[in-house]
C-alpha positions as CSV (number, residue, x, y, z in Angstrom):
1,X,83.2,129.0,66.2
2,X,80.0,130.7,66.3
3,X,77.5,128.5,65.4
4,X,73.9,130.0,64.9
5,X,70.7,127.4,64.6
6,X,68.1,128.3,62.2
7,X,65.3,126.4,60.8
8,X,65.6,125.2,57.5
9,X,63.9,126.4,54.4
10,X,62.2,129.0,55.9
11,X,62.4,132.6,55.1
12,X,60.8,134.9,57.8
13,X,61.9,138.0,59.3
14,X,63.3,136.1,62.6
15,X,65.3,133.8,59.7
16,X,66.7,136.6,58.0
17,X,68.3,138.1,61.4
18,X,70.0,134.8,62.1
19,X,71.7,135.3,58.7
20,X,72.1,139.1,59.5
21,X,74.4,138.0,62.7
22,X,76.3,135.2,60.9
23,X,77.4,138.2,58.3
24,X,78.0,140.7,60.7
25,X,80.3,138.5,62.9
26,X,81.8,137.0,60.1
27,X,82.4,141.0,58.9
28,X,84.1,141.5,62.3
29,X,86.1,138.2,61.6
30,X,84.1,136.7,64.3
31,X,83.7,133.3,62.6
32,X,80.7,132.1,62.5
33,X,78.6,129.8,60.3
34,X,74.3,128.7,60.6
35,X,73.4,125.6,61.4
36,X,70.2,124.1,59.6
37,X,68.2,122.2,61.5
38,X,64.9,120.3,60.7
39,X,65.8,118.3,58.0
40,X,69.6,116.6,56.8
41,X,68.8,115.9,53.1
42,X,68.9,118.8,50.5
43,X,70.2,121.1,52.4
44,X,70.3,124.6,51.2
45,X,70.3,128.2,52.6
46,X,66.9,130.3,50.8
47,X,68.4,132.3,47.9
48,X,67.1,135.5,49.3
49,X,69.8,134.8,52.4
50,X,72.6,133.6,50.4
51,X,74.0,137.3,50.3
52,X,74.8,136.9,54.0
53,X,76.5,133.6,54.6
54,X,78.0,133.2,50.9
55,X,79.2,129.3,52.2
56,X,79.0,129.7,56.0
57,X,76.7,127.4,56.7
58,X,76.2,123.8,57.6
59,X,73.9,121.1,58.3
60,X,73.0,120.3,62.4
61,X,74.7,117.0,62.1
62,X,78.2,118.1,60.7
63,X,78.9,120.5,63.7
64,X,82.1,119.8,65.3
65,X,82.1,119.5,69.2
66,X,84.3,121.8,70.7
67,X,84.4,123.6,74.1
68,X,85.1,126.7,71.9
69,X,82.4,126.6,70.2
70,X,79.4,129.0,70.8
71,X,75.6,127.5,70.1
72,X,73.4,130.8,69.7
73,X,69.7,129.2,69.5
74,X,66.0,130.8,68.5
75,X,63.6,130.5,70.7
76,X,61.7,128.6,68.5
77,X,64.6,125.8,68.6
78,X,65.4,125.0,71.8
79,X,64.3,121.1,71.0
80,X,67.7,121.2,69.5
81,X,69.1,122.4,72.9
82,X,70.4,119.1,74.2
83,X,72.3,117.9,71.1
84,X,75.2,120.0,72.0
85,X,77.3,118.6,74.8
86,X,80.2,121.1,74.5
87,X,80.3,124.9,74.6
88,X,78.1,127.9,75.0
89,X,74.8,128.2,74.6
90,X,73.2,131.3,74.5
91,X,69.0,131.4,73.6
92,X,68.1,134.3,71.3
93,X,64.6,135.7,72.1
94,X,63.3,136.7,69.0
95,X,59.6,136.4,69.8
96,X,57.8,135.6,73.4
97,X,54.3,134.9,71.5
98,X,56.0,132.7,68.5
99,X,57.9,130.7,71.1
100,X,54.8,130.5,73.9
101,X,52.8,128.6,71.0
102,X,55.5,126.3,69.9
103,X,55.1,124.7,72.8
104,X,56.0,125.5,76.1
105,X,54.4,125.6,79.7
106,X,55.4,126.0,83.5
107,X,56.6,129.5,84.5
108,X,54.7,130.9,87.4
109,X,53.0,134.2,86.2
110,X,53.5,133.7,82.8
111,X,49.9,132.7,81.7
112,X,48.4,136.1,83.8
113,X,51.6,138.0,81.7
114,X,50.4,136.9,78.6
115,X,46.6,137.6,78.8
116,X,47.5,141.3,79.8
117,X,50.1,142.0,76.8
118,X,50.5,139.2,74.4
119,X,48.8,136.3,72.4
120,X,47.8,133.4,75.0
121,X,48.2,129.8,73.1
122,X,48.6,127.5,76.2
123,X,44.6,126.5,75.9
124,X,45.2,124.5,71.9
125,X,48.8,123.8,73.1
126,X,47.4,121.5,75.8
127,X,44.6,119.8,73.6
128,X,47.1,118.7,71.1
129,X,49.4,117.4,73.6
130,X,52.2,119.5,72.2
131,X,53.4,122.0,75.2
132,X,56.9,121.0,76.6
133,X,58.6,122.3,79.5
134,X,61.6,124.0,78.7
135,X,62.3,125.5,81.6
136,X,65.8,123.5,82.4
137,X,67.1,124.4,78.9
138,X,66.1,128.0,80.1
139,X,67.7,128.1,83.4
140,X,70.8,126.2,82.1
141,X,71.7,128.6,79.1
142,X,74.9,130.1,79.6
143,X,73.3,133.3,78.5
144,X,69.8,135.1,76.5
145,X,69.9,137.5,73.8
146,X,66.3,139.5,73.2
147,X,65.4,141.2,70.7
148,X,62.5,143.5,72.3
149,X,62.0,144.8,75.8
150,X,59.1,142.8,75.8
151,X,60.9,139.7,76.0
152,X,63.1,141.1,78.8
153,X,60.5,141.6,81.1
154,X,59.7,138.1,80.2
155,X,63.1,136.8,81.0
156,X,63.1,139.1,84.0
157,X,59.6,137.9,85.1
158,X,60.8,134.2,84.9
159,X,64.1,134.8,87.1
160,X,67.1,135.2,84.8
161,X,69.3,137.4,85.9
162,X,70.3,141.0,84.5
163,X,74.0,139.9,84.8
164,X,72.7,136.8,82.0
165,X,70.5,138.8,79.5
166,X,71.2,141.7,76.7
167,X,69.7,143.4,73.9
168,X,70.2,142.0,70.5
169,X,67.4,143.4,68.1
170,X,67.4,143.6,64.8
171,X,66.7,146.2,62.1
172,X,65.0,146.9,58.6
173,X,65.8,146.3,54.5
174,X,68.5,149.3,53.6
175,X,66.0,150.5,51.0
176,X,63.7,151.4,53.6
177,X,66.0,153.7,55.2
178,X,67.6,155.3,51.7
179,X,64.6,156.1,50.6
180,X,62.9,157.3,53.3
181,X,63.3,161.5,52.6
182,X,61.8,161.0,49.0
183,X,59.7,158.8,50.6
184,X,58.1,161.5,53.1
185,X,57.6,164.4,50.0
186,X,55.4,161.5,48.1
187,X,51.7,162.5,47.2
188,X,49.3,160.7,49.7
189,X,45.6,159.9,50.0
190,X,42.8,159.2,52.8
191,X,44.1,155.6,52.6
192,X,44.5,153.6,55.9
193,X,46.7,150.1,55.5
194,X,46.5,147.1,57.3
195,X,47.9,143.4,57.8
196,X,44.8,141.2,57.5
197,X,46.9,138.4,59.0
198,X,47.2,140.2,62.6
199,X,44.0,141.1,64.9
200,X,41.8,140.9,61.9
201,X,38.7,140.4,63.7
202,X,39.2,144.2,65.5
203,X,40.3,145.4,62.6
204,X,36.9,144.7,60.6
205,X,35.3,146.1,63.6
206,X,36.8,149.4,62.6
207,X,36.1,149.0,59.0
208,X,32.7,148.9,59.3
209,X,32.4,151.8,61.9
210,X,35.0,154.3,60.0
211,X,33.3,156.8,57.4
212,X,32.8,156.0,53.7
213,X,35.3,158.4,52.8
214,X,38.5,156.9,54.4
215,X,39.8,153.9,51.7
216,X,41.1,150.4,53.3
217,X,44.1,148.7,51.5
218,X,45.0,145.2,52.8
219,X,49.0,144.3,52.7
220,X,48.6,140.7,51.5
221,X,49.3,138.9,47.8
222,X,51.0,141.9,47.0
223,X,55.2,142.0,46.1
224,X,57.6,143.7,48.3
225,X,57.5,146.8,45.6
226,X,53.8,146.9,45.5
227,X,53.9,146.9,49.6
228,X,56.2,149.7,49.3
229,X,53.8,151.6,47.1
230,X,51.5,151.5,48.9
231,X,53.3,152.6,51.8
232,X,54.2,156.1,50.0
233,X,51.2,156.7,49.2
234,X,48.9,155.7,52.1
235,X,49.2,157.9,55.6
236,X,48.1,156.0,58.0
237,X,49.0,151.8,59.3
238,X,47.1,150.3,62.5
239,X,48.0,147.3,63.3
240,X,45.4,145.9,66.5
241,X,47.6,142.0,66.6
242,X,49.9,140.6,68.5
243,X,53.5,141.9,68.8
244,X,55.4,139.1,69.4
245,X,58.5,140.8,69.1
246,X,59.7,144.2,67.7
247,X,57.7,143.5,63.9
248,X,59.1,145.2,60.9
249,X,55.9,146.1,59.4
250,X,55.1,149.1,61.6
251,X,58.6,150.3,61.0
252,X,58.8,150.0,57.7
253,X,55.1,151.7,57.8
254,X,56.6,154.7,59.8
255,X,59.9,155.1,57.9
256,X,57.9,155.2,54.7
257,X,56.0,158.1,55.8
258,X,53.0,156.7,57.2
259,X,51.8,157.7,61.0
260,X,51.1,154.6,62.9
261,X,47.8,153.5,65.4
262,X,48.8,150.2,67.4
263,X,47.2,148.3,70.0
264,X,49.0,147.9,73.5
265,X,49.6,144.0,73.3
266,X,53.1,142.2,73.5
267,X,55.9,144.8,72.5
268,X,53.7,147.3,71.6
269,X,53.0,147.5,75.3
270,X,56.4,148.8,75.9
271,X,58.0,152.4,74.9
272,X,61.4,151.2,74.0
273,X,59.6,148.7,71.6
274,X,57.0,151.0,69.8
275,X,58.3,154.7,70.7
276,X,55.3,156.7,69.9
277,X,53.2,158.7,71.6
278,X,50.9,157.3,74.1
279,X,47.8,158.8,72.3
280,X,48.7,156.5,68.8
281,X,48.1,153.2,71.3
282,X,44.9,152.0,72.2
283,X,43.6,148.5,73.9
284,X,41.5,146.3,71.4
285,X,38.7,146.5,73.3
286,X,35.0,147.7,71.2
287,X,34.6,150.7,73.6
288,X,37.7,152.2,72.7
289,X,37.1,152.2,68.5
290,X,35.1,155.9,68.7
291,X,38.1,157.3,69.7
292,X,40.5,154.9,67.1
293,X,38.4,156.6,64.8
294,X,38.9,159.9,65.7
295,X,42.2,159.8,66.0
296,X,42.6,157.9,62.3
297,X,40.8,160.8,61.0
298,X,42.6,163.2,63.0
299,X,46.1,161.6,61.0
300,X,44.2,161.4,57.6
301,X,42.6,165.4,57.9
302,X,46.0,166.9,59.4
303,X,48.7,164.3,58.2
304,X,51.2,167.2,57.5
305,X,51.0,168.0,61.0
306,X,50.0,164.1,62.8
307,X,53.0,163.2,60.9
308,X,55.7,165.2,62.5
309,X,54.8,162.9,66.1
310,X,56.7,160.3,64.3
311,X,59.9,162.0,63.7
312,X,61.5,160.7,66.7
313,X,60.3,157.2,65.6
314,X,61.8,157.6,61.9
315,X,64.8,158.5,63.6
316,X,64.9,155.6,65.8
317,X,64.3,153.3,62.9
318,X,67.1,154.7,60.9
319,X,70.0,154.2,63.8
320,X,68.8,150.4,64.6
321,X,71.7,149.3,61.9
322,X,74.2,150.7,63.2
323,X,73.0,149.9,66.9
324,X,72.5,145.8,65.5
325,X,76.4,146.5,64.6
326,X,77.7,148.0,68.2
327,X,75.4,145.9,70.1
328,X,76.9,142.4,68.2
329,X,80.5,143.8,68.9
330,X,80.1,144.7,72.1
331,X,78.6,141.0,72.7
332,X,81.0,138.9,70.9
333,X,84.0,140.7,70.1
């Protein structure tokens, strides 16, 4: 049995892929169930996941022991680690950022990695008392499953071996995808969206220096439908915050028709993550937002044209399904 830890009642993107695998196994009759951890009293998978596992899924202190069995756990989760003493267990790396502030501390060159290309958290982590070493669990897993190339070189940086680790990623809602060539001939404006949740502070920095003439629209309080609408219509998404992982919202930006500006921190740092141009990626740093600007205005004045630099992105986006699919039978089968 395949048993795959996920926290309980929360619905995230990282969430949603552990109840992606449990379906896709289970559609390769693979079994395999989740395993809620966190709490042991009413129980119950979120509704919006329900579709995946149908009744696949258990509570952390009703797993059987078994040397069969095979413990596949988040990064995020790895206090659970020890409470398996038979089996496999393989660490899924769904994030290096998410997992770095949860609470860990101890890998030599890890606190210079982070500073360069991700979010560093080890400074509040401390204060609070709240950083634990996991670096035994680490070493001891029987193997690591990452879902960017970011968290590769991590893993790579931190001495597991390539013989150990393997891509897992993940990929985006169907409806994305199917309606992505209607999506492309929709009627645009000078509109430039944004998550105010990520690298906010950079972000307003840019605001306030763009021209009147290009329109702002914050993704946030809005449903996923009014998100998508927005994403038709706009033609242009920067995103200056951390990438903790591969995130879904530039892809879903780009597969929706809109040409994308990042940052180069986390897995935006690294082609296989983020594969667009060089010239769409830019360091947060003040000095740089002239040319930010320049190059938004350069997508907004000539989207017809900017937008074609995406194409090998869109197509990208559109194969990660079936790669998800070869990649967990290739793995597990």
């Amino acid at each position: 049995m395949i048993n795959i830890l996920c926290p309980v009642d929360v619905k995230t993107g990282g969430t949603e892929l552990l109840h992606q695998l449990a379906f896709q196994l289970n559609q390769l009759n693979v079994r395999a169930q989740i395993v809620y951890y966190g709490k042991d009293s009413n129980v119950k998978p979120v509704r919006a996941f329900e579709k995946y596992i149908n009744n696949n899924w258990i509570k952390e202190s009703e797993v059987s022991e078994s040397d069969k069995n095979i413990f596949i756990i988040p990064e995020t989760g790895l206090s659970e680690f020890n409470k398996f003493n038979h089996g496999k267990k393989y660490i899924w790396w769904l994030s290096v950022d998410n997992f770095y502030g949860s609470g860990f501390n101890g890998y030599k060159r890890i606190n210079d990695m982070l500073r360069k290309t991700g979010i560093y958290h080890s400074i509040g982590g401390i204060i609070k008392g709240r950083i634990k070493n996991y670096k035994k669990e680490i070493k001891s897993a029987d193997f690591h499953l990452f879902q960017s190339y970011y968290a590769d070189n991590f893993l790579s940086e931190n001495g597991i071996p390539e013989n150990k680790r393997t891509y897992l990623s993940d990929y985006i809602n169907d409806l994305y995808v199917e309606k992505s060539t209607t999506a492309l001939e929709h009627l645009r404006s000078n509109v430039v969206l944004y998550n105010p949740k990520k690298g906010f502070n950079f972000t307003q920095k840019i605001i306030n220096q763009s021209p009147s003439w290009i329109k702002w629209v914050p993704l946030i309080n809005m449903s996923n439908e009014e998100v998508y609408q927005n994403l038709i219509s706009g033609k242009l998404y920067i995103d200056f915050g951390n990438h903790p992982g591969k995130d879904r919202f530039p892809r879903e930006a780009a597969i929706s028709g809109c040409c994308i500006l990042t940052d180069k921190k986390g897995s935006a740092a690294y082609h296989k993550d983020v594969p667009i141009l060089e010239k769409y990626k830019f360091e947060d740093k003040d000095e740089n937002i002239n040319q930010i600007i320049e190059r938004m205005e350069f997508c907004l004045t000539n989207y017809s044209a900017a937008i074609n630099d995406f194409k090998e992105y869109r197509e990208y986006i559109k194969q990660e399904k079936q790669t998800f699919k070869n990649d967990v039978s290739r793995i597990f089968k």
